[in-house]
C-alpha positions as CSV (number, residue, x, y, z in Angstrom):
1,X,-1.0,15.1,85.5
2,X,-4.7,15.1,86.3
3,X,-6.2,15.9,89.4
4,X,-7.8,13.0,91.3
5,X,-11.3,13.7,92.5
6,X,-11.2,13.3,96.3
7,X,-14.2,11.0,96.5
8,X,-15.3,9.1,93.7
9,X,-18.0,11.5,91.8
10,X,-21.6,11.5,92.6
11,X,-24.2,10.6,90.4
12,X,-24.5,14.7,90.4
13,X,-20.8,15.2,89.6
14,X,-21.2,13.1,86.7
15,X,-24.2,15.6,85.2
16,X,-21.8,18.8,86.0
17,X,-19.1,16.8,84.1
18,X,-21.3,16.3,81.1
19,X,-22.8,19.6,80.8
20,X,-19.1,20.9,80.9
21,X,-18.0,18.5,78.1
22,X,-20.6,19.7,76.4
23,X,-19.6,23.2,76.9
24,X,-16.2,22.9,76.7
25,X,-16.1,20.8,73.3
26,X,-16.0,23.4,71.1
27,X,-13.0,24.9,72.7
28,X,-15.4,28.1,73.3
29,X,-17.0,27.8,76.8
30,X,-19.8,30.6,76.0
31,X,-21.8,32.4,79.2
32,X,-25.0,31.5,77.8
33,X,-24.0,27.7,78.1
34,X,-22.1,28.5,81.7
35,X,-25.7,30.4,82.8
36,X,-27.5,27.2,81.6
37,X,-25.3,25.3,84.1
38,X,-25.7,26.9,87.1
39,X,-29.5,27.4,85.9
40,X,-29.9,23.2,86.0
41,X,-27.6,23.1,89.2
42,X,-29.9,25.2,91.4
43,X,-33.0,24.6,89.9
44,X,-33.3,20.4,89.5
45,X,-34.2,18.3,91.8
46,X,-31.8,16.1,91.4
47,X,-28.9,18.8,92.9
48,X,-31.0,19.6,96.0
49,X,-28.5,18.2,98.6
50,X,-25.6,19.0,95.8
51,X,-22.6,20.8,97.1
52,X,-22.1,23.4,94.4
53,X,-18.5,24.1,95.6
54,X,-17.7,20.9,94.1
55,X,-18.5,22.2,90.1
56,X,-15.1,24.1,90.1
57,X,-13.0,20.8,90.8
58,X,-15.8,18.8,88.8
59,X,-14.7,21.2,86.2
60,X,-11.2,21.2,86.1
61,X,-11.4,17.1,86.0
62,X,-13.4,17.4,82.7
63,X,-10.6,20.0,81.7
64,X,-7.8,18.2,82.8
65,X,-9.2,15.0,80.7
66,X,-10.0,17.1,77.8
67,X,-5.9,17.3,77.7
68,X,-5.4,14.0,77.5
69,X,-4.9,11.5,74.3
70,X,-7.7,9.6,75.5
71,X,-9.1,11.7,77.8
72,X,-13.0,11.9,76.4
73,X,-12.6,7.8,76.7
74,X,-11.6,8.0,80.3
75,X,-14.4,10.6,81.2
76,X,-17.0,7.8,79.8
77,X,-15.3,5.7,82.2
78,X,-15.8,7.7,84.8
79,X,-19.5,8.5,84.7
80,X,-20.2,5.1,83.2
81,X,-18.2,4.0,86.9
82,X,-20.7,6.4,88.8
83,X,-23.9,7.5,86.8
84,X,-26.6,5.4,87.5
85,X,-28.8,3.8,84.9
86,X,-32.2,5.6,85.6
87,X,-30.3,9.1,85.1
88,X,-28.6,8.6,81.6
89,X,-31.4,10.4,80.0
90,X,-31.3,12.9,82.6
91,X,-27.6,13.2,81.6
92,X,-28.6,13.5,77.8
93,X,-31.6,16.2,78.5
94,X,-29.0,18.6,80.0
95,X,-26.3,18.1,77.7
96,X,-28.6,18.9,74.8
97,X,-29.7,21.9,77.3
98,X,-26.3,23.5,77.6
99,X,-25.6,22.7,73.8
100,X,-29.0,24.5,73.1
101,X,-27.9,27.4,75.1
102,X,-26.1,29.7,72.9
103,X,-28.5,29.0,70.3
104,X,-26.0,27.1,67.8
105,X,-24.9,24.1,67.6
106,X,-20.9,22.9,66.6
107,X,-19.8,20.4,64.7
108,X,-17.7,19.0,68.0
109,X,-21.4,19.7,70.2
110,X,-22.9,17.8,67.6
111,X,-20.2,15.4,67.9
112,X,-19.8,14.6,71.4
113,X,-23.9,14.8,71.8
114,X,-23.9,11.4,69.8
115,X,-21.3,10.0,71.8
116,X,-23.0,10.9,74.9
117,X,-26.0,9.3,73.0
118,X,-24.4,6.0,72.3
119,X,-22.1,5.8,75.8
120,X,-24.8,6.3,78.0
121,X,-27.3,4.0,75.2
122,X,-29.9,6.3,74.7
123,X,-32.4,5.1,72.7
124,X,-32.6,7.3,69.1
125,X,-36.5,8.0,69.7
126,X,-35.8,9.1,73.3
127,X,-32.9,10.7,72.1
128,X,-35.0,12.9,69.2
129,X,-37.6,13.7,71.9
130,X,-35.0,15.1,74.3
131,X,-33.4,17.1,71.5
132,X,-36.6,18.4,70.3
133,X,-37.5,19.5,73.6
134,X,-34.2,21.6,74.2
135,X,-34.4,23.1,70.9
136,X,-38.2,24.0,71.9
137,X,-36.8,25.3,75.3
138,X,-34.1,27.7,73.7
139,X,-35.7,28.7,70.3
140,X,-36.0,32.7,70.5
């Protein structure tokens, strides 16, 4: 059974769910990708008044869904529910961040990045620039 979020999830519990998707899609959560988290977290703007206790249960919703038959599905529903518009490609910059991470790319990151791509209707030359400019970010 899945954990209910107490509250509905805030426009900043929707990015922490995405960059966890993204993390956990390959069935490998790796530090580098966990580092780039907490890096986005308490470094953006947009988590200033976050409460950063909430990423564990954040977490574990993503987890708990990840269990499910259709559990990517309801996650979409979810963040389409409570992401606004203006931060979809927000949501898309740090997923391709915490993909980026670890400096390779699965098949499944590659997988759920287009899904994220087409859920939250990213446009494909928004979407290239974002990508370039993670794989810019995390080149070594």
């Amino acid at each position: 059974m899945t954990q209910q979020v107490t509250h509905p999830m805030s426009p900043q519990d929707c990015l922490v769910a995405i960059m966890v998707a993204v993390s956990a899609s390959d069935e490998n959560i790796r530090t580098a990708e966990l580092v780039q988290i907490e890096a986005a977290v308490n470094l953006l703007p947009v988590f200033a008044e976050y409460d950063i206790d909430r990423m564990r249960q954040v977490s574990q919703v993503v987890f708990d869904l990840f269990e499910q038959e259709d559990g990517l599905d309801a996650l979409f529903g979810l963040i389409r529910e409570n992401l606004p518009v203006r931060l979809n490609e927000t949501a898309y910059a740090l997923a391709c961040d915490v993909a980026a991470a670890d400096g390779a790319l699965a098949e499944t990151e590659l997988r759920l990045l287009e899904e994220i791509r087409y859920e939250l209707e990213i446009d494909r030359l928004h979407a290239a620039a974002i990508e370039r400019g993670a794989r810019a970010r995390h080149t070594v």
